[in-house]
N, C-alpha and C positions, 0 to 999 in steps of 0.2 A: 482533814488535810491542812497543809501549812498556807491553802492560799486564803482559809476562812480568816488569815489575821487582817486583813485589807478589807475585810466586813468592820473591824470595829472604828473607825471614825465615823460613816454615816450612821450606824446601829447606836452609838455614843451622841450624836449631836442629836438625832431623831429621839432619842429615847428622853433624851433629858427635856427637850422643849414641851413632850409630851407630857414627861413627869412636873417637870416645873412651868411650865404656862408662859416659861421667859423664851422668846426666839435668839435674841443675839449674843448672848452668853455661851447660849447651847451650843448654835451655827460655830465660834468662835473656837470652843472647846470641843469640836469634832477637826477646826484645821489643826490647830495644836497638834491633836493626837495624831492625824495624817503625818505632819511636818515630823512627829518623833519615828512612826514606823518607819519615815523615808532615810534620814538622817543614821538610826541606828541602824541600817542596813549600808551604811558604806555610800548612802547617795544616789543607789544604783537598784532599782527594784524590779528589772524590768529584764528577760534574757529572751533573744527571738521574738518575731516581729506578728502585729497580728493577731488573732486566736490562738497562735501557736505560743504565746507569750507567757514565761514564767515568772515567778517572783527567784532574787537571787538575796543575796548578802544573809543577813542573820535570819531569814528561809530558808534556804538554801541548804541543802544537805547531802551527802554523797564524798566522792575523792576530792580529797585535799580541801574540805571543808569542815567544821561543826557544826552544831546545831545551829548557835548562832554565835555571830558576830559581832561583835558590842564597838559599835562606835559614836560614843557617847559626845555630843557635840555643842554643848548649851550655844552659842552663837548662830552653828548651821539649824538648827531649830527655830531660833527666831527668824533668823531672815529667810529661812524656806517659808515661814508661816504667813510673815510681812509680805515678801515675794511674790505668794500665792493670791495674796488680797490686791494687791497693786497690779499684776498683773493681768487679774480678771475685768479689775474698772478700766485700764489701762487698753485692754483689746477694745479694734477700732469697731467691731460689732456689737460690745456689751455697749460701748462707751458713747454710740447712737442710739442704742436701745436708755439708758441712761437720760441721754438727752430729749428724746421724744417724752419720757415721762415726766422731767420737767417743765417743758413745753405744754404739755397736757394739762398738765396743775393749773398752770398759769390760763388755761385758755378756759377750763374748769372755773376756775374761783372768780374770772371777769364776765361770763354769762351770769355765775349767780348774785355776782356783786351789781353788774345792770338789770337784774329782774328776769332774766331770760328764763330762766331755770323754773322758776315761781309762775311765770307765766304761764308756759308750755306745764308744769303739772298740773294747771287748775284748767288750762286745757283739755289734756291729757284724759283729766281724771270722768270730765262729762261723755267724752268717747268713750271710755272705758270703765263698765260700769261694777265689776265684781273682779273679786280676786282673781277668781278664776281665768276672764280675761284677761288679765295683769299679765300672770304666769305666762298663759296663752303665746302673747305678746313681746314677751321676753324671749322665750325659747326662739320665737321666727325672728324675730330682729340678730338675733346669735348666731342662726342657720345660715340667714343672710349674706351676713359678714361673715364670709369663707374665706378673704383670700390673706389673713393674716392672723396668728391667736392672739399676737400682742393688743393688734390695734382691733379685735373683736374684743378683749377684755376690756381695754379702756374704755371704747367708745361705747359700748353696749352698757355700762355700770353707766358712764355720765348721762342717757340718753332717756335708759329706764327707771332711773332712783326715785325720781319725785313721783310718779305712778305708782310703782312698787311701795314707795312709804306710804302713800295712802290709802293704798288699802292694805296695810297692815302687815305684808310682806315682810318676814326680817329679811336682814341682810347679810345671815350665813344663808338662807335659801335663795337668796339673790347669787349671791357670790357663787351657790353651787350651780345656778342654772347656767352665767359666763361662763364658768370652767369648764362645763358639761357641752357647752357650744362653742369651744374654743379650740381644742388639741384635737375629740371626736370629729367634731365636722371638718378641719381643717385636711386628715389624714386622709378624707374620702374626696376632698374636694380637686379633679385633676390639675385645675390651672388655682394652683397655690404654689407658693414657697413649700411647702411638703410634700406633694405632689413629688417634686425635684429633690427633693432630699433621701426619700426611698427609689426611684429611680436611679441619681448617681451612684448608689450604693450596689445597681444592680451590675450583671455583666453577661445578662443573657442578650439573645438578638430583640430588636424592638421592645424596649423596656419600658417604655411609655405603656404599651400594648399590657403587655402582661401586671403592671400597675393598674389597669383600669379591669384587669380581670382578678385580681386579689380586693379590690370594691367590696362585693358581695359576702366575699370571707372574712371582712372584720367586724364580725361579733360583735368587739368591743362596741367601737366607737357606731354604729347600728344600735344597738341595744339601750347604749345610752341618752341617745336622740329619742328613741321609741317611749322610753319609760319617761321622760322628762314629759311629752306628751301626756300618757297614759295619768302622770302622777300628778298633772294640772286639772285632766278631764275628773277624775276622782277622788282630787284629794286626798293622796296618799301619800303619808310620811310616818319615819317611825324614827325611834332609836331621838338622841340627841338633837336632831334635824327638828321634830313634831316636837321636842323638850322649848326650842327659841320660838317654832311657830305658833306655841300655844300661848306662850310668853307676849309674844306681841299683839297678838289679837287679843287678848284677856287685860292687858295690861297698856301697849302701845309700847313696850321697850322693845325696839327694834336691833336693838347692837348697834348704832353708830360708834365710830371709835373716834369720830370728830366730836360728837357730843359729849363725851368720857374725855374730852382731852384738854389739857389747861387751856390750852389755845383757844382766845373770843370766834366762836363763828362768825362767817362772813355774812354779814347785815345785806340781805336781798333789797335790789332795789324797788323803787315801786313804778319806775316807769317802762321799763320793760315790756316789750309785746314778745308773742309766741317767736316770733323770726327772730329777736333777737337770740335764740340759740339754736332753729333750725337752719338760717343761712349758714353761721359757722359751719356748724355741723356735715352740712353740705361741702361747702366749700373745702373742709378735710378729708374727705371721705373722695371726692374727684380728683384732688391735687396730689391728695398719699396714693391712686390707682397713676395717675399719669406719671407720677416720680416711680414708680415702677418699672411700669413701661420703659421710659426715658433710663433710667440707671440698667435696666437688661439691655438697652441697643434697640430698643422698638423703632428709635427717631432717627437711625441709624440704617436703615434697611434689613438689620431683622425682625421676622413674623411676630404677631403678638404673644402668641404664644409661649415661643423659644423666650422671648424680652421677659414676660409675666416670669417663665417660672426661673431664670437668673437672676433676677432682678438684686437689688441690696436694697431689701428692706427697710434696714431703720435709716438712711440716707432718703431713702421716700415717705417714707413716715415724718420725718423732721420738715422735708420739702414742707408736707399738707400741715404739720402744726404751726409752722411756720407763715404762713397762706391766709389760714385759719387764724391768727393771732392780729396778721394785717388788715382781716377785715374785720375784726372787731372794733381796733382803731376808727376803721373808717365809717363803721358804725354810728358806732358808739356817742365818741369825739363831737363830732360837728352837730346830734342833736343835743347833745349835753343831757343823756343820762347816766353818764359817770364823767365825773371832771380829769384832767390831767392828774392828779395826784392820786388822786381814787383809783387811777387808772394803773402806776408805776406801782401804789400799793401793794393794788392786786395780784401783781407779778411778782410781787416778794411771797405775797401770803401763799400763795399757788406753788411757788417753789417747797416752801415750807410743808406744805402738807404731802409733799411726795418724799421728805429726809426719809420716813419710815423704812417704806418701802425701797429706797436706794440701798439702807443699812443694811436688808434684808438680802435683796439680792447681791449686794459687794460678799457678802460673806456665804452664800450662798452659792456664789460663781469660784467663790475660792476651794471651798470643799469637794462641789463637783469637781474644780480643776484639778486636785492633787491626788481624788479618786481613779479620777481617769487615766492622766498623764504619769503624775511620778509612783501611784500602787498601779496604775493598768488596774481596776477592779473588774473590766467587761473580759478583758482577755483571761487574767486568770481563772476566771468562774467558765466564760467557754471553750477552755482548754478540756475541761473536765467531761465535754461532751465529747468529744473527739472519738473517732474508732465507733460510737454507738450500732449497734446492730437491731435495735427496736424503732425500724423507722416510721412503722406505722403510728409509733406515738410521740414521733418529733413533734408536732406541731405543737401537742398540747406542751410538752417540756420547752418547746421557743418561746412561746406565751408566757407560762409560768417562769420563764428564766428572762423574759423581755420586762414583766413585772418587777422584777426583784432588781434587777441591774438600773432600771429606770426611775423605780424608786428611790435607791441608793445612791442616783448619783444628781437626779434631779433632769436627766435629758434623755426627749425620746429620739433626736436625730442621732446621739452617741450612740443609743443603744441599738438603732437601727442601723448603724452603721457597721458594729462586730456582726450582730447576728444575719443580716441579710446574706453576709459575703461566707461568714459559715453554713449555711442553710445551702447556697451554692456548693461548697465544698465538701458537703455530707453527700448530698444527694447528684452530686455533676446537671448534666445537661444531656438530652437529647443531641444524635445526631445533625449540625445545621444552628447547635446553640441554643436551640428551644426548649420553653420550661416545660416540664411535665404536671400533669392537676396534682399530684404531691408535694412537690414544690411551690407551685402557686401557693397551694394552702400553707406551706411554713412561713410563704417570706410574709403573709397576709396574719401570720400570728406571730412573728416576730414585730411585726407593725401595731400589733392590738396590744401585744404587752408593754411594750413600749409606752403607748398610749395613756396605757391602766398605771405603769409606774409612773409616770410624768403627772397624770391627774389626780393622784394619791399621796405622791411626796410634799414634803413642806418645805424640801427648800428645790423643789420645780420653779421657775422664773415664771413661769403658764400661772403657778397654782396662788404666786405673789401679786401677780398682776391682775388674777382673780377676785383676792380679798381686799386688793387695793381700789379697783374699778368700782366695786361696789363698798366701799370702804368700811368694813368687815373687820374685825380682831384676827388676824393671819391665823391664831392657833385655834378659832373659834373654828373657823369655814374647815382647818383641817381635820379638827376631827367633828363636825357634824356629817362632809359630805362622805366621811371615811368609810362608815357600813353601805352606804348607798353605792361606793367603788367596790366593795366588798362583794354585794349581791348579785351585781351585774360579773363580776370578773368572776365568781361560781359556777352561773350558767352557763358562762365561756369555758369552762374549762372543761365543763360534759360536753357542749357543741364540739370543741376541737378535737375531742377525743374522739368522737362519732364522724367527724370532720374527713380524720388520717386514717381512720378503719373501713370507712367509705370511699377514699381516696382510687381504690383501683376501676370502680366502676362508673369511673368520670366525672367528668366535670359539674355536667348539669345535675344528674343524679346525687350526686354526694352533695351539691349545693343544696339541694331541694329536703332532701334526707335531713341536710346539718339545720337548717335553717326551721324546718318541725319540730324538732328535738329545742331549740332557742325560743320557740315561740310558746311551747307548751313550759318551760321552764320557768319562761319571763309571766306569762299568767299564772300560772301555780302561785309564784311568790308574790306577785302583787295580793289577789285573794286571799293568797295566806295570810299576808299582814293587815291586809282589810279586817278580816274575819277575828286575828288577835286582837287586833287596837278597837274593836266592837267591844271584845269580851272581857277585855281590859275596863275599858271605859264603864260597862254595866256593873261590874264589881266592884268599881270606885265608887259608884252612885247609891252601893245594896245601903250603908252604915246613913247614909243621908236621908234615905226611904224611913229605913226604922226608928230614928231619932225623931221625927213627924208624927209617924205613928202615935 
């Protein structure tokens, strides 16, 4: 159909980053191509509002049209493409989210520049005596931090690094376990920023209520928390993932991209104790919770609640880096383990190591934006669902179609924004506005695919702030954690299916049903890959044996 042509700018920037190992080229050369489908179509790509939304101009076909419409623009081309880049730095939400992560840098590079960071790993490292704890340790500090993915990626990468380096940990397995504890847990989490994001999408009665009953139904981000456990207690890794962790532990090459980078690392200090990076740390992690509160109306006489899940994020997050920044001055400063210059330094170098990742997401914010906005890629793709008469297998098709659009366009609140109010509009409501357990379970895998495309794309802002937290080569983290999103979103796709077929016999029953069917999946595959990466390994060793002989 004519609306698979709005598939090829993410399928074109994604493909090429993957073929070519370059991100901002690719990013760059997926808005291009956005800005030309928009442009040759007259400007206009978009007819009816909503799900119900088509593509029009040189798509467009029927009375008083042709196939296509050639309106070849070289100028409307650039400046849609320009437009689209400016625009995205330019929103007051990216452009918080922007500022928090240079603030971060800078709060980053003056812990390690006073010893802080050096301290607390040699800390760290005698608490913490095997890898295995490492991992452990990582995952629960990630589960933790619920109530933000942004400030879960950052601060969990700055918190766990020197632990995780030494014991051998690379830093695409690092990078997978933030990501993996970052959009998952967030999704489940009720008093989050997401929490409120599939809620206001809803339009049943007590929607809070029925959000804390689709919990249980996302697979996804369950599943993923589960096995990050399972895959700490047993050491299990396969694929590209086991290819860096063998790498590091054999070798000690961990994938820093700071180390690979012309840029002098920043020379740790030596007078540094442990506090000097856990008071920060502190101190960000209270003042980014209270600037939430306070930005929702908490300090205002609304409940904490209502404040939490309003709140403006990156305006609270800048609050606590900002907090965070002044007490390191006052640290710092007055015992003189970094002098004033050292100190102004540090806030350039800290800036500097976050360009990448700015680059990534400017260009990243662009392509989502012309995906969404000037092709509508969510709408035309769930138009195509419309009228469906197999609604026992909606759920697994929202899933599968929550993946794909989430992927594509790099955001799971977009995608849960089309599919929640569709899922509504397939299925209606109960007499009184109330959802029924099929419902439940669609808008609970519309939210997991969502989930799976966000933690699977490369230009997700989640999936950037993942490889930058733990500072990771962005195309390295995406395709190692790639089969690992792979595996899990498999088993989801038989749960949802058994999910919607089990659907009539209630709530608890098809919960119980779906959730045997995911558990017996999620062990199969783990043994399975245990049992191959055994049989693998013994056949590597047979040519080593005989040579001795």
């Amino acid at each position: 159909m004519v609306q698979v042509l709005v598939l090829l700018p993410p399928i074109i920037a994604i493909g090429l980053a993957l073929i070519t190992k370059e991100v901002y080229s690719s990013l760059f050369i997926g808005v291009v191509v956005g800005a030309i489908l928009f442009v040759l179509s007259g400007g206009s790509t978009v007819v009816g509002e909503g799900e119900a939304a088509v593509v029009q101009g040189f798509f467009q076909t029927g009375a008083g049209h042709t196939s296509f419409e050639w309106n070849f623009d070289i100028m409307g081309m650039v400046e849609t493409s320009l437009g689209k880049i400016i625009d995205g730095v330019a929103d007051p939400y990216n452009a918080g989210i922007l500022l928090f992560l240079v603030l971060l840098g800078m709060l980053v590079a003056l812990v390690t520049k006073a010893g802080g960071s050096r301290a607390y790993g040699e800390w760290a490292s005698s608490k913490i005596k095997s890898k295995r704890a490492a991992l452990l340790a990582t995952s629960a500090l990630g589960v933790i931090i619920f109530i933000d993915d942004y400030f879960n990626c950052l601060t969990v990468g700055t918190v766990m690094r020197p632990i995780t380096d030494k014991h051998k940990v690379s830093r695409a397995k690092l990078s997978y376990i933030i990501d993996a504890t970052a959009a998952p847990v967030c999704i489940i989490a009720p008093v989050s920023s997401w929490g409120a994001a599939v809620t206001s999408s809803m339009s049943v009665n007590d929607a809070f209520t029925v959000f804390l009953q689709t919990i249980p139904f996302n697979f996804y981000a369950l599943l993923t928390i589960i096995f990050l456990v399972v895959m700490a207690l047993m050491r299990v890794d396969f694929g590209p993932m086991k290819e860096a962790e063998d790498l590091a532990e054999q070798t000690g090459e961990l994938g820093d991209i700071q180390a690979k980078s012309a840029e002098a690392p920043i020379e740790a200090g030596a007078k540094g104790t442990v506090w000097d990076l856990i008071v920060p740390i502190i101190v960000l992690i209270i003042c980014s919770v209270l600037g939430m509160v306070y930005t929702g109306g908490g300090f205002s006489g609304v409940d904490f609640l209502t404040a939490f899940t309003n709140c403006d994020a990156p305006t609270a997050l800048n609050y606590g880096a900002l907090a965070a920044l002044l007490c390191t001055a006052i640290m710092y400063l007055p015992r003189k383990i970094i002098g004033p210059r050292d100190f102004m330094d540090s806030l350039v170098q800290g800036f500097k190591s976050m360009v990448p990742a700015i680059c990534i997401l400017a260009l990243a914010w662009a392509l989502g934006g012309i995906c969404r906005n000037e092709l509508n890629l969510g709408g035309n793709i769930a138009v195509l669902l419309e009228g469906s008469s197999f609604l026992m297998f909606m759920p697994v098709v929202l899933f599968i179609l929550g993946a794909f659009i989430g992927f594509a366009t790099g955001t799971s609140w977009g995608t849960m924004a089309i599919l929640i109010p569709l899922s509504e509009g397939i299925f209606g409501l109960q007499d009184g506005g109330e959802a029924t357990t099929l419902l439940i379970i669609c808008i609970a895998a519309a939210a997991a695919g969502a989930v799976l495309g966000d933690h699977a794309s490369p230009i997700s802002d989640t999936t950037i702030m993942a490889s930058t937290g733990a500072q990771c080569d962005h195309l390295q983290h995406v395709s190692t954690q790639l089969p690992y999103v792979m595996l899990i979103g498999s088993i989801c796709i038989v749960t949802f299916l058994v999910a919607g077929l089990t659907a009539s016999l209630g709530y608890g029953l098809s919960l119980a049903i779906s959730w045997l069917v995911a558990a017996l999946g999620l062990c199969g595959a783990v043994f399975g890959i245990r049992i191959y990466e055994r049989k693998k390994k013994a056949a590597a060793q047979v040519p080593d044996t005989a040579e001795k002989k």
